[in-house]
Z-matrix of the N, CA and C atoms (Angstrom, degrees):
N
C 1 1.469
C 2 1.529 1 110.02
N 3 1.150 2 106.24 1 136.78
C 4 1.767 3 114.51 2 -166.56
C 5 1.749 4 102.08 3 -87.00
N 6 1.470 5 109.23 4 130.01
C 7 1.761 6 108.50 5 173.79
C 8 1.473 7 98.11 6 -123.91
N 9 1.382 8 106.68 7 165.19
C 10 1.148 9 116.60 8 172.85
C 11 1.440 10 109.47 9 -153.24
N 12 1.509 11 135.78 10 139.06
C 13 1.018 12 125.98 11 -170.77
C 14 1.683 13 131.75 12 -66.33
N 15 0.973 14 111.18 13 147.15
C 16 1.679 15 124.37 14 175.44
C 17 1.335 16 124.23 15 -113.59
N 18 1.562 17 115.99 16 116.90
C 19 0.582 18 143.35 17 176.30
C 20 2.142 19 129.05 18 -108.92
N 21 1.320 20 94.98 19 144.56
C 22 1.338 21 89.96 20 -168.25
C 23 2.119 22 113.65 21 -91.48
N 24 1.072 23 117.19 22 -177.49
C 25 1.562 24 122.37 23 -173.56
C 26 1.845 25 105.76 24 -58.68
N 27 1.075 26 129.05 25 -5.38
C 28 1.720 27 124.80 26 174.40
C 29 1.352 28 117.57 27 -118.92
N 30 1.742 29 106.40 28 -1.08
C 31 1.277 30 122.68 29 156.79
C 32 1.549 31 116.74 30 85.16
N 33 1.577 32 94.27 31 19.15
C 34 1.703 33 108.88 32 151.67
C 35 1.431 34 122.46 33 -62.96
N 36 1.234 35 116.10 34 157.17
C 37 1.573 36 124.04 35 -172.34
C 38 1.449 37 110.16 36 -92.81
N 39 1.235 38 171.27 37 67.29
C 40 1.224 39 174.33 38 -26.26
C 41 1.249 40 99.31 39 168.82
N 42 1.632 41 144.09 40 -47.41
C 43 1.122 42 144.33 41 -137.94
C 44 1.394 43 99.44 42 122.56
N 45 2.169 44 94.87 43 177.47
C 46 1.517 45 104.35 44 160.02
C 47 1.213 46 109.97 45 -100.25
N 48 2.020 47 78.82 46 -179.14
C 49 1.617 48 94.97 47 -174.70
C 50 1.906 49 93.52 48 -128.12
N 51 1.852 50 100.87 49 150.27
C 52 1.137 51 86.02 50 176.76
C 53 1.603 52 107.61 51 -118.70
N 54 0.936 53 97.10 52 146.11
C 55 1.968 54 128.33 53 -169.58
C 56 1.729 55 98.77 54 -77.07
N 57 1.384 56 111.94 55 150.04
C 58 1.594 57 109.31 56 163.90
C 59 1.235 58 96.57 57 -81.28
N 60 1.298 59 128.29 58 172.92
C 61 1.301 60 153.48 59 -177.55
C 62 1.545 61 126.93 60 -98.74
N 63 1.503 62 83.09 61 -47.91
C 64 2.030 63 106.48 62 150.58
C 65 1.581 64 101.21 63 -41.88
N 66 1.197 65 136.17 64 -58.24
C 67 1.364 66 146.74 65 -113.18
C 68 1.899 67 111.37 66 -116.57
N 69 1.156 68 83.64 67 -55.29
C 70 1.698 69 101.80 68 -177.45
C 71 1.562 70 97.02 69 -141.88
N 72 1.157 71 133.04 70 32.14
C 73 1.662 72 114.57 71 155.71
C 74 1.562 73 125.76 72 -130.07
N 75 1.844 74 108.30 73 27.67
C 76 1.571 75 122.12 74 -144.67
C 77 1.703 76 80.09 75 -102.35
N 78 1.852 77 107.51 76 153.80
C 79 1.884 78 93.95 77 158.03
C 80 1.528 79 121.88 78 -72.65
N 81 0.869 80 130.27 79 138.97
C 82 1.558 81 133.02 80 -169.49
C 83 1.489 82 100.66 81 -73.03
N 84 1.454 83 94.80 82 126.38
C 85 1.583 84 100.42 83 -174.89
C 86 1.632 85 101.29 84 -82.98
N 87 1.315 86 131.28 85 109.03
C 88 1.475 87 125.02 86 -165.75
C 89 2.015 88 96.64 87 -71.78
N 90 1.138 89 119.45 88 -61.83
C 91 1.550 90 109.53 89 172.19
C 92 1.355 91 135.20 90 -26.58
N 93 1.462 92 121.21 91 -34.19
C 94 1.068 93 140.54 92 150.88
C 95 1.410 94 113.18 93 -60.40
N 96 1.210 95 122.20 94 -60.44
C 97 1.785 96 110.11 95 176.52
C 98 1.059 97 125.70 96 -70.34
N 99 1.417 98 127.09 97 12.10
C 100 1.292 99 139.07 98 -146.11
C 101 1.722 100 84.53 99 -128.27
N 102 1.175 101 117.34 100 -62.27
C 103 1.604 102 126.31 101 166.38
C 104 1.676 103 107.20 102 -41.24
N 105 1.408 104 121.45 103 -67.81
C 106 1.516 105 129.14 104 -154.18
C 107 1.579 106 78.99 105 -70.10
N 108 1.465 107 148.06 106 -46.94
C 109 1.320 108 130.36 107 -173.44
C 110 0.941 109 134.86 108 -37.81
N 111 1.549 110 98.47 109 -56.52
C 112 1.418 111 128.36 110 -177.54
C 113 1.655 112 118.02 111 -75.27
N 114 1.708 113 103.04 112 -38.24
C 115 1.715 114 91.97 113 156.71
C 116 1.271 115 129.11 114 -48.15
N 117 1.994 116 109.35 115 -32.37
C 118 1.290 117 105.64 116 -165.33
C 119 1.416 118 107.03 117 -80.18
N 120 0.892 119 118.25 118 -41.69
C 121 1.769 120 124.43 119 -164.01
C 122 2.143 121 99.21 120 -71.76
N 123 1.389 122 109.66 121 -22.13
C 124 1.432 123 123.30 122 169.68
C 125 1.768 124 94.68 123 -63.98
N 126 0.937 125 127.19 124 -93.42
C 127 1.533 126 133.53 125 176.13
C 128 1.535 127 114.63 126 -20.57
N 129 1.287 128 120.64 127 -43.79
C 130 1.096 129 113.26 128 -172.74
C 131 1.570 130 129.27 129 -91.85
N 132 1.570 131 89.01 130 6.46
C 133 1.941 132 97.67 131 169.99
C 134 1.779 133 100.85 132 -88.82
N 135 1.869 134 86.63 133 159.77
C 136 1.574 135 91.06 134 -156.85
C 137 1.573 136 91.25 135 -89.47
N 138 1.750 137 113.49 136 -22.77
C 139 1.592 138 94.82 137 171.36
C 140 2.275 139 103.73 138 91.32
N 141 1.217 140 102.91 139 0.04
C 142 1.461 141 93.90 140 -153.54
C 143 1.496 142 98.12 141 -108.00
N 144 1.377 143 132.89 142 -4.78
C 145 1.807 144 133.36 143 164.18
C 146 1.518 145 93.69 144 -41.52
N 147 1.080 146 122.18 145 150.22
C 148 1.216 147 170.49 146 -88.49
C 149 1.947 148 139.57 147 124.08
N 150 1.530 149 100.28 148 117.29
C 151 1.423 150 117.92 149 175.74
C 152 1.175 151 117.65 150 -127.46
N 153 1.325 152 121.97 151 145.97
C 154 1.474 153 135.94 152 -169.85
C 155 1.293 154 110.04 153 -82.58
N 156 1.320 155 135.09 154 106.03
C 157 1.570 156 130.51 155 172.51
C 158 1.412 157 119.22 156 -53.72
N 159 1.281 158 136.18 157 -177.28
C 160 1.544 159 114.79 158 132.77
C 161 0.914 160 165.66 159 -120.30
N 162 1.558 161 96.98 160 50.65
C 163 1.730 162 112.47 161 151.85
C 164 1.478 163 118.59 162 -99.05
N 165 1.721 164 98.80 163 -1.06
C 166 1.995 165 99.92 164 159.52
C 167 1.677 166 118.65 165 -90.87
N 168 1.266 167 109.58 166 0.12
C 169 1.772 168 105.36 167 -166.46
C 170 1.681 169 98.65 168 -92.87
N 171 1.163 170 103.72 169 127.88
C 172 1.707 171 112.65 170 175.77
C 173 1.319 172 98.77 171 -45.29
N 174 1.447 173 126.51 172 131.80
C 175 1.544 174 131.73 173 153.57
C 176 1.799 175 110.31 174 118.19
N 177 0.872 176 118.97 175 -172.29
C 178 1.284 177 124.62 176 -177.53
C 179 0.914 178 135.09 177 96.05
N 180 1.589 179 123.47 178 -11.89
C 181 1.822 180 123.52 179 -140.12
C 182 1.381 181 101.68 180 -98.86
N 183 1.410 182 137.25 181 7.26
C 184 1.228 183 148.19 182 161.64
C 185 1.763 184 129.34 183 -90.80
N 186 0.802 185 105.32 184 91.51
C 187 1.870 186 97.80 185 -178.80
C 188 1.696 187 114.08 186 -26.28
N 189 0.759 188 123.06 187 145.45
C 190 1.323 189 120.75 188 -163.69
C 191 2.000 190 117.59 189 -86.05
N 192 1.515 191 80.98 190 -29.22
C 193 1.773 192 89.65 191 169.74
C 194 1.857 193 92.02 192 178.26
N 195 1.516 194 92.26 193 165.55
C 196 1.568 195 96.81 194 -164.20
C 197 1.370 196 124.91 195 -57.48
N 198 1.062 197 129.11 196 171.38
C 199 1.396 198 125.26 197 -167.63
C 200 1.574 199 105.06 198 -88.06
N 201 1.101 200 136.11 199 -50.45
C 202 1.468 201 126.75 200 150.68
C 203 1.221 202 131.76 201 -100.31
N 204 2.158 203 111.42 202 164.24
C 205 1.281 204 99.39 203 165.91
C 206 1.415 205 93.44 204 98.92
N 207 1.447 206 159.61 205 -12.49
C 208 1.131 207 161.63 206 172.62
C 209 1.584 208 130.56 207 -75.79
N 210 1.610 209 89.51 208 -39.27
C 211 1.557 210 105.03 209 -162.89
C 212 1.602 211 120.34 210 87.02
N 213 1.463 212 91.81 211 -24.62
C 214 2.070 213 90.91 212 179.44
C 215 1.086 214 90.21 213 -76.49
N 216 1.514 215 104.10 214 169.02
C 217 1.562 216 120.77 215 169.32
C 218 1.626 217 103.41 216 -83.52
N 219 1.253 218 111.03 217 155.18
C 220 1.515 219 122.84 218 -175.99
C 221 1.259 220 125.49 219 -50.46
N 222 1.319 221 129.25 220 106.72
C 223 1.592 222 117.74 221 -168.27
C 224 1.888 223 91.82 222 -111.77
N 225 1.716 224 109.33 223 156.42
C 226 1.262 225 120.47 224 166.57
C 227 1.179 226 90.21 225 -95.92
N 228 1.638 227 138.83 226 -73.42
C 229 0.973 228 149.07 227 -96.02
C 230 1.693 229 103.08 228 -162.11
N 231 1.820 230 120.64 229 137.87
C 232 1.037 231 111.20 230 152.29
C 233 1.642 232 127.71 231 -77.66
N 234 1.284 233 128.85 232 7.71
C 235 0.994 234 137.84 233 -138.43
C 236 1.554 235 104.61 234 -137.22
N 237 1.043 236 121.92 235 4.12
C 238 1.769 237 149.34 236 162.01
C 239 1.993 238 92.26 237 -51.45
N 240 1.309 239 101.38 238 123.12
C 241 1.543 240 98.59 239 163.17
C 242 1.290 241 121.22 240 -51.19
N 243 1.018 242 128.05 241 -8.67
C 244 1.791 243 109.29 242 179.49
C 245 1.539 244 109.32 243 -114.06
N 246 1.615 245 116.14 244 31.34
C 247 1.419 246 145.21 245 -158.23
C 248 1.721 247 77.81 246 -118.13
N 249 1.592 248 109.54 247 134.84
C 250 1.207 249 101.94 248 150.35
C 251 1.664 250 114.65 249 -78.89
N 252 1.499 251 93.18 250 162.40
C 253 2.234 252 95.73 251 -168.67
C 254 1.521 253 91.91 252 61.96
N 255 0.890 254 137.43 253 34.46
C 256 1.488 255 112.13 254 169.32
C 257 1.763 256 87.31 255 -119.00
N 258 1.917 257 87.09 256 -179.38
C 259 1.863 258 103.68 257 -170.78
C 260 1.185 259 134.43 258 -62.79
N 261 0.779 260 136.32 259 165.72
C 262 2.001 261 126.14 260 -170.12
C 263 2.014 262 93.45 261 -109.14
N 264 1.204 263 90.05 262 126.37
C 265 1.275 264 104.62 263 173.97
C 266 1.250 265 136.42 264 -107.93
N 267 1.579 266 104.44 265 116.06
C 268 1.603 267 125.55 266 -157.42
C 269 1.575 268 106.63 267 58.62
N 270 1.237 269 118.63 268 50.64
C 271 1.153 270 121.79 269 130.19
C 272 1.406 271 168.31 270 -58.53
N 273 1.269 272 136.63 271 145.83
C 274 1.412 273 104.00 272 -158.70
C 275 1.670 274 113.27 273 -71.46
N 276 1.592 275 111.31 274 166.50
C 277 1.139 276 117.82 275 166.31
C 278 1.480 277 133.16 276 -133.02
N 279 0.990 278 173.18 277 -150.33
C 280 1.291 279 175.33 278 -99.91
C 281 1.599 280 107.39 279 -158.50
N 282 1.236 281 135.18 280 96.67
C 283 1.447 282 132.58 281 -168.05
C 284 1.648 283 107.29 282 -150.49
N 285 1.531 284 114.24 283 177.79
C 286 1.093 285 109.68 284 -172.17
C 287 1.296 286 111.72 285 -121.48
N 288 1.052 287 131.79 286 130.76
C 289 1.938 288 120.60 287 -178.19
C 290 1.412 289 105.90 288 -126.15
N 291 1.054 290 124.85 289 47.11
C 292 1.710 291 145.85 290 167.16
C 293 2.034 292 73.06 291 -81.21
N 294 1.502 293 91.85 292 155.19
C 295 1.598 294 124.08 293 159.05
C 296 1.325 295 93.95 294 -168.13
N 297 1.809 296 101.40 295 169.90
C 298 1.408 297 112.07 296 173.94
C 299 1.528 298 110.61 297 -130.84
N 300 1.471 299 103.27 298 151.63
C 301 1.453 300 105.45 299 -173.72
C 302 1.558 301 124.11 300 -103.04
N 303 1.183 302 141.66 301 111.94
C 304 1.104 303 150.11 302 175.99
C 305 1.249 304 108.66 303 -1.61
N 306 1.957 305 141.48 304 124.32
C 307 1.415 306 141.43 305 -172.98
C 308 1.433 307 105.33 306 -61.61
N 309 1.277 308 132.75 307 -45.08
C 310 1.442 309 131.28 308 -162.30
C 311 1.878 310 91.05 309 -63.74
N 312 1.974 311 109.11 310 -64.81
C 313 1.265 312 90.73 311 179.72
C 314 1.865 313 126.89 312 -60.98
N 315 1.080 314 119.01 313 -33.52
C 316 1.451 315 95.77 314 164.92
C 317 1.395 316 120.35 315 -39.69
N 318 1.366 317 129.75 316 -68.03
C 319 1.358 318 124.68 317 166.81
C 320 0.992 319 136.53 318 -19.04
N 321 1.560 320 105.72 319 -56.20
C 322 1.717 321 108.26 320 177.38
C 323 1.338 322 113.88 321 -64.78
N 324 1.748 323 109.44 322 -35.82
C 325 1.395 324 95.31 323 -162.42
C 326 1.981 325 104.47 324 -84.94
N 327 1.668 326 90.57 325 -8.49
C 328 1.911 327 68.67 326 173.42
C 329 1.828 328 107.78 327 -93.37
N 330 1.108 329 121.45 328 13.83
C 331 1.545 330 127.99 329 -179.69
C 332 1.726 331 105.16 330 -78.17
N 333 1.871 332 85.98 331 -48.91
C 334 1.344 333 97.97 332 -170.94
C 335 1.893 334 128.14 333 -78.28
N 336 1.615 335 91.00 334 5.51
C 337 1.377 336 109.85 335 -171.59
C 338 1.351 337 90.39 336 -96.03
N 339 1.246 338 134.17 337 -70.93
C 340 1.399 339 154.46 338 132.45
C 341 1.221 340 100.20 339 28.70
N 342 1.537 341 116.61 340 -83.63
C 343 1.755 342 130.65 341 178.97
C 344 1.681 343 119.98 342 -52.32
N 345 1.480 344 105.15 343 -23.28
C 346 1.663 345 123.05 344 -157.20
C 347 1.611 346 85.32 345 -82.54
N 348 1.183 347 119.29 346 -51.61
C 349 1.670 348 127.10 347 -172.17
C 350 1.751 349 115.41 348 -65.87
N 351 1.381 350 94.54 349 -32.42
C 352 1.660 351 98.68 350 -172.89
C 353 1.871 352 90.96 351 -79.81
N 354 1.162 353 111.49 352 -66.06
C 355 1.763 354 112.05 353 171.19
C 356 1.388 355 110.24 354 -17.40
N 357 1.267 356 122.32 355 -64.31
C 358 1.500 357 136.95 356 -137.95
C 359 1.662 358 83.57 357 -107.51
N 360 1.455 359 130.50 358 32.76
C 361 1.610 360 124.78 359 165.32
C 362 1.779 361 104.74 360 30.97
N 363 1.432 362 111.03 361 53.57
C 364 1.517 363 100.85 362 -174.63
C 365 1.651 364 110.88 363 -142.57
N 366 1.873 365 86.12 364 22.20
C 367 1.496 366 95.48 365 161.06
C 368 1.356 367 128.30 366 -120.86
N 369 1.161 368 120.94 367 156.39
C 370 2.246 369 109.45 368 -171.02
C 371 1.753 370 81.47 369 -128.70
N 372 1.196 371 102.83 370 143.45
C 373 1.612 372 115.79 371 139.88
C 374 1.148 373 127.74 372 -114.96
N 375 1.550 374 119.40 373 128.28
C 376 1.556 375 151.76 374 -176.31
C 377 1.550 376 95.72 375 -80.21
N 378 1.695 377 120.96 376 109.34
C 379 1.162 378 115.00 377 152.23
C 380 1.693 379 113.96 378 -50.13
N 381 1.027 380 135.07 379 -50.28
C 382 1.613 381 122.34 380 -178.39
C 383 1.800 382 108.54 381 -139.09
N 384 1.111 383 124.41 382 123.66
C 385 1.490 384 115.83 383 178.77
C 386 1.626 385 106.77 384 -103.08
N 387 1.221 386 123.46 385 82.46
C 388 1.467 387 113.74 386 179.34
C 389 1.888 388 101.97 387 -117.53
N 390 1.306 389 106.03 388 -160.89
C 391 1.470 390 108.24 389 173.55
C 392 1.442 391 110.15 390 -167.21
N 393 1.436 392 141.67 391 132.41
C 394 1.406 393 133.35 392 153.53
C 395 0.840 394 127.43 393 -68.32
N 396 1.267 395 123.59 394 -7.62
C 397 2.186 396 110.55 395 164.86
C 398 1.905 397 94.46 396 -160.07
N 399 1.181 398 96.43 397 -175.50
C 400 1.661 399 113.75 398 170.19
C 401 1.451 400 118.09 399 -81.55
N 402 1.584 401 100.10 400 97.02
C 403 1.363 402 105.57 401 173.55
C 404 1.815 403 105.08 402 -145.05
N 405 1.665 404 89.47 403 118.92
C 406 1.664 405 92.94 404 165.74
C 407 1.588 406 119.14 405 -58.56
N 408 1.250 407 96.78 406 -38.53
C 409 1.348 408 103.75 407 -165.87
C 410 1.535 409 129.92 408 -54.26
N 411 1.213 410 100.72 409 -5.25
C 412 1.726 411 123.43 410 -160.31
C 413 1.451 412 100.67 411 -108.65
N 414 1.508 413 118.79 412 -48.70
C 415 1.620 414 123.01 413 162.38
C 416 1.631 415 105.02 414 -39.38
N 417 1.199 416 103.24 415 -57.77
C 418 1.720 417 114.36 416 -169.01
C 419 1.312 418 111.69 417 -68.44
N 420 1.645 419 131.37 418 -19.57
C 421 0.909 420 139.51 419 -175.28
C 422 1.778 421 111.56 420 -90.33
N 423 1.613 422 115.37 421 -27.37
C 424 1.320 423 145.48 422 166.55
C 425 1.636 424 103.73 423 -42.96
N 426 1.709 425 93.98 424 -79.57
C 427 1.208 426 129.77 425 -162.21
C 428 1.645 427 100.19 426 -66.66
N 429 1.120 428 137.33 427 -17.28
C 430 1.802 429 136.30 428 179.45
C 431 1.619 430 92.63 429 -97.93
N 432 1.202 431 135.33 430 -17.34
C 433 1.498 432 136.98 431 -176.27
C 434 1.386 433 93.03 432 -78.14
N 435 1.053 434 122.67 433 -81.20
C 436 1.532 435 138.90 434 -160.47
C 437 1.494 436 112.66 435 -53.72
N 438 1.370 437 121.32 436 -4.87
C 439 1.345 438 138.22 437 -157.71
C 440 1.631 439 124.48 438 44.81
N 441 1.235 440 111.04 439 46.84
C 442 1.114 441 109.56 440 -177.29
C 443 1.811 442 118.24 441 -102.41
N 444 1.484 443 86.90 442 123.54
C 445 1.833 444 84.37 443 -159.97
C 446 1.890 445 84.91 444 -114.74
N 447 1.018 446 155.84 445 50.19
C 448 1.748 447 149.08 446 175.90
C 449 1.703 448 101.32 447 -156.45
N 450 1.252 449 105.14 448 -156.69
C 451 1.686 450 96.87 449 -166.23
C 452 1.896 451 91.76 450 -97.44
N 453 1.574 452 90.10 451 166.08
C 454 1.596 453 84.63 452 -165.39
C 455 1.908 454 77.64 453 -142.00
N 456 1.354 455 86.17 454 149.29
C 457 1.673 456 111.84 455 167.60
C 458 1.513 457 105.22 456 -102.56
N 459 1.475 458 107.90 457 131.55
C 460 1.821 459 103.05 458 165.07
C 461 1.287 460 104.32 459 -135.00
N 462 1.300 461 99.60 460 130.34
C 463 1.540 462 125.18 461 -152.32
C 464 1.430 463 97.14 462 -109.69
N 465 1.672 464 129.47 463 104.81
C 466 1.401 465 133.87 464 156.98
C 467 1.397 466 112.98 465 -89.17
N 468 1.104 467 106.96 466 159.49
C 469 1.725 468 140.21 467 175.08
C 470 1.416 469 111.86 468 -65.56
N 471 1.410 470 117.18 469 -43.48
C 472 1.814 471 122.60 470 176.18
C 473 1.395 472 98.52 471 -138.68
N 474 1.610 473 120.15 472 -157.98
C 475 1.274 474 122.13 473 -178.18
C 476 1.775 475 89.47 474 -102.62
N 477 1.563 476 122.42 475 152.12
C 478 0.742 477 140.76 476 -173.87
C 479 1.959 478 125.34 477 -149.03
N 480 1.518 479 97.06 478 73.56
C 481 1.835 480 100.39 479 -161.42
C 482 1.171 481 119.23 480 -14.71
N 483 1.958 482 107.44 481 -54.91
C 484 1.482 483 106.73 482 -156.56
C 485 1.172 484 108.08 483 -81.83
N 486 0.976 485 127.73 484 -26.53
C 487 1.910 486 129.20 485 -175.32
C 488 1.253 487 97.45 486 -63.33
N 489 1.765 488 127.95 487 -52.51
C 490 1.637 489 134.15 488 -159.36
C 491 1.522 490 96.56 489 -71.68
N 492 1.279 491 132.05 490 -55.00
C 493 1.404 492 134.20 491 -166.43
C 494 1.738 493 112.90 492 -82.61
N 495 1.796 494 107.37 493 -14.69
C 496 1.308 495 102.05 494 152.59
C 497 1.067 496 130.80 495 -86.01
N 498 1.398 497 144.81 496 -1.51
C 499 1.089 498 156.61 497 176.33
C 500 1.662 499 119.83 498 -120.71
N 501 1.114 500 93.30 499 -5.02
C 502 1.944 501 112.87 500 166.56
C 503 1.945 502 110.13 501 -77.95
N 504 1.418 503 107.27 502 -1.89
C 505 2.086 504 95.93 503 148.09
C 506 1.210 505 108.59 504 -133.98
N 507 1.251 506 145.59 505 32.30
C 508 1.340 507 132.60 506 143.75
C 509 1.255 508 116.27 507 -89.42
N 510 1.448 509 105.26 508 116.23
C 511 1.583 510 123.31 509 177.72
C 512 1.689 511 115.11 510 -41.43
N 513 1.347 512 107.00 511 122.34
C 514 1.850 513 89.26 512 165.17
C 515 1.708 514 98.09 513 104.43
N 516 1.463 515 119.62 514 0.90
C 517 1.702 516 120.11 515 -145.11
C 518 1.504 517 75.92 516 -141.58
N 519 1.911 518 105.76 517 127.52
C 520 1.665 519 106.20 518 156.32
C 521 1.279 520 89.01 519 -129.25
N 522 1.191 521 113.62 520 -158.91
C 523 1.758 522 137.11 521 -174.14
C 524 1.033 523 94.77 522 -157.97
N 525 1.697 524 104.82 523 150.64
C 526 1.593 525 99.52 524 166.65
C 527 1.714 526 87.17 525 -160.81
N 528 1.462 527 115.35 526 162.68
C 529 1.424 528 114.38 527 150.46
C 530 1.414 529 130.51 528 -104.25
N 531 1.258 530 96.08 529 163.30
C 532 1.584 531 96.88 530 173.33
C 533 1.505 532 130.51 531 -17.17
N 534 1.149 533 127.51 532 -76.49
C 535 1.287 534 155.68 533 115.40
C 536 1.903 535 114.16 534 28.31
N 537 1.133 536 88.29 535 -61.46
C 538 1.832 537 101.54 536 -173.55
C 539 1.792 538 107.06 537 -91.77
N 540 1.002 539 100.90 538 -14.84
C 541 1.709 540 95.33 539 -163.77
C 542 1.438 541 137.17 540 -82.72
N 543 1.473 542 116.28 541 117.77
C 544 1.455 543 130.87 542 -169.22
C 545 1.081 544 124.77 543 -64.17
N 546 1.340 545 144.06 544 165.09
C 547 1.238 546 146.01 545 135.62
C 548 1.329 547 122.75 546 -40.42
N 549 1.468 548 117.18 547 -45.66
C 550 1.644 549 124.67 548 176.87
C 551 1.257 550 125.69 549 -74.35
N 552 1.261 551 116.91 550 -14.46
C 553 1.586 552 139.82 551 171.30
C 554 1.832 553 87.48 552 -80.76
N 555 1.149 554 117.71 553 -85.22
C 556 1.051 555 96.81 554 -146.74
C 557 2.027 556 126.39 555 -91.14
N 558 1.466 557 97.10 556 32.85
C 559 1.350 558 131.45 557 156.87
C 560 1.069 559 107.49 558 -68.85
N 561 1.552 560 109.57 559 -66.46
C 562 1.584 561 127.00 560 -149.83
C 563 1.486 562 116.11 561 -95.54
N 564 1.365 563 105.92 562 6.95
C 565 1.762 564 116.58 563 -179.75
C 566 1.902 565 86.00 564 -99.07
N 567 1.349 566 115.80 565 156.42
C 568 1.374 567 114.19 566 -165.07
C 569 2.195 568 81.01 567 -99.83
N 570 1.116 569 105.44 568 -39.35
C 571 1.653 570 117.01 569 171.67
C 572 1.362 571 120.54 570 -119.25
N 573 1.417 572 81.86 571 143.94
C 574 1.439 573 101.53 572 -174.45
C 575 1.569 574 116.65 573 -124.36
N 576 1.487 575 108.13 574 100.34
C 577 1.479 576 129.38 575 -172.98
C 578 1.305 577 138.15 576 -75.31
N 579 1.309 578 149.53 577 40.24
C 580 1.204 579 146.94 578 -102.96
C 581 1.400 580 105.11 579 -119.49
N 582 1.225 581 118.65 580 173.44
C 583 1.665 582 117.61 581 176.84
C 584 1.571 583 103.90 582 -130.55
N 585 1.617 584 99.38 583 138.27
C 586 2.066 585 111.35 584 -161.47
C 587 1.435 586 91.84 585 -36.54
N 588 1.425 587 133.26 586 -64.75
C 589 1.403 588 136.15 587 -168.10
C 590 1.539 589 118.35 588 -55.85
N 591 1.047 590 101.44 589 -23.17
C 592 1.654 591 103.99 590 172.84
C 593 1.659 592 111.02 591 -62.60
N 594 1.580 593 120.82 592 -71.34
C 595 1.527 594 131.46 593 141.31
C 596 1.249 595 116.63 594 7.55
N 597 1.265 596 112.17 595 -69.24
C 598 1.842 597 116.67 596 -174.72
C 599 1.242 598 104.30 597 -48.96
N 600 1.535 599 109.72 598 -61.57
C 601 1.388 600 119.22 599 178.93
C 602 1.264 601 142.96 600 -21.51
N 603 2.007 602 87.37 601 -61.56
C 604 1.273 603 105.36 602 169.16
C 605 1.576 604 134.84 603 -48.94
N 606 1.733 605 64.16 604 -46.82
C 607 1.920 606 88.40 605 -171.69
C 608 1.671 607 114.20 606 -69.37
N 609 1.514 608 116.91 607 4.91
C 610 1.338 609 119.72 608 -167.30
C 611 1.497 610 100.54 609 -115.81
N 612 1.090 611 102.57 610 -10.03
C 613 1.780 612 111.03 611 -175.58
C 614 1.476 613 93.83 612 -119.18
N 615 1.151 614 146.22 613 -9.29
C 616 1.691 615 129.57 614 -168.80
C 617 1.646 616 103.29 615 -124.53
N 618 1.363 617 105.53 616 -22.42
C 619 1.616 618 114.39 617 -176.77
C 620 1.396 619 96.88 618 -58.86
């Protein structure tokens, strides 16, 4: 069974904590995270570029000179792509590149993200992450305890204003909850910060 240490909000060591095995102790299937990545960063284009054909470019609707007898080669249109001001041809247009990924593989690959962090000693557990008012200074004061010097993910249990909006201006620092959380987030955070109740969670939905 996989542990990892716990630690409390001033960044004392408390003991461990133990992890399911289901959950955070599997080998990380890299093909799978490599897939759930790439879905994500797929989903998150807006899809909305746009080019003018040419029967959208203002102008054209006159032949440009007669069809014989000129010496030019035959034009319909000023508005022919190889016309300057004319239409862009086979260009992109307005589409959607959202797909979805099979439930079992979502799972694995957030199990296996899960396992990649506990492996790679690049996860902490927070006996409790709360706060009594809005203060950055206390995130930052967290985050210099724990030794965390790269970007860090902090992972709550529900939504929680003051923690999210205290840690919403330190560069390199997201939040997220249970609930919202990606594979690409928590790849791309070098730490991964979590709170004991977050864990349960996980472990009740990924077990």
């Amino acid at each position: 069974m996989p542990k990892v240490k716990l630690y409390d909000m001033t960044g004392k060591e408390l003991g461990t904590k133990d992890l399911s095995e289901a959950v955070f102790g599997i080998e990380p299937n890299m093909a799978v995270l490599h897939e759930a990545v790439k879905n994500f960063l797929a989903n998150q284009r807006q899809g909305t570029q746009s080019t003018l054909t040419r029967t959208e470019v203002a102008g054209g609707g006159r032949k440009p000179w007669r069809q014989k007898g000129t010496g030019h080669a035959r034009q319909g249109s000023t508005r022919a792509p190889h016309w300057y001001h004319g239409g862009v041809a086979l260009g992109p247009k307005p589409r959607d590149y959202s797909y979805s990924l099979n439930r079992k593989v979502k799972k694995l690959a957030f199990r296996s993200a899960f396992s990649a962090k506990v492996k790679d000693n690049e996860m902490m557990v927070i006996d409790q992450i709360t706060m009594d008012e809005y203060k950055t200074k206390d995130i930052v004061k967290l985050l210099n305890a724990l030794g965390v010097e790269k970007k860090a993910l902090i992972v709550l249990p529900e939504v929680n204003e003051k923690v999210i909006k205290s840690a919403a201006n330190i560069p390199g620092v997201k939040t997220a909850v249970v609930g919202s959380l990606n594979v690409y987030d928590i790849l791309n955070y070098n730490n991964f910060i979590i709170a004991a109740e977050a864990v349960e969670k996980l472990e009740e939905v990924y077990a």
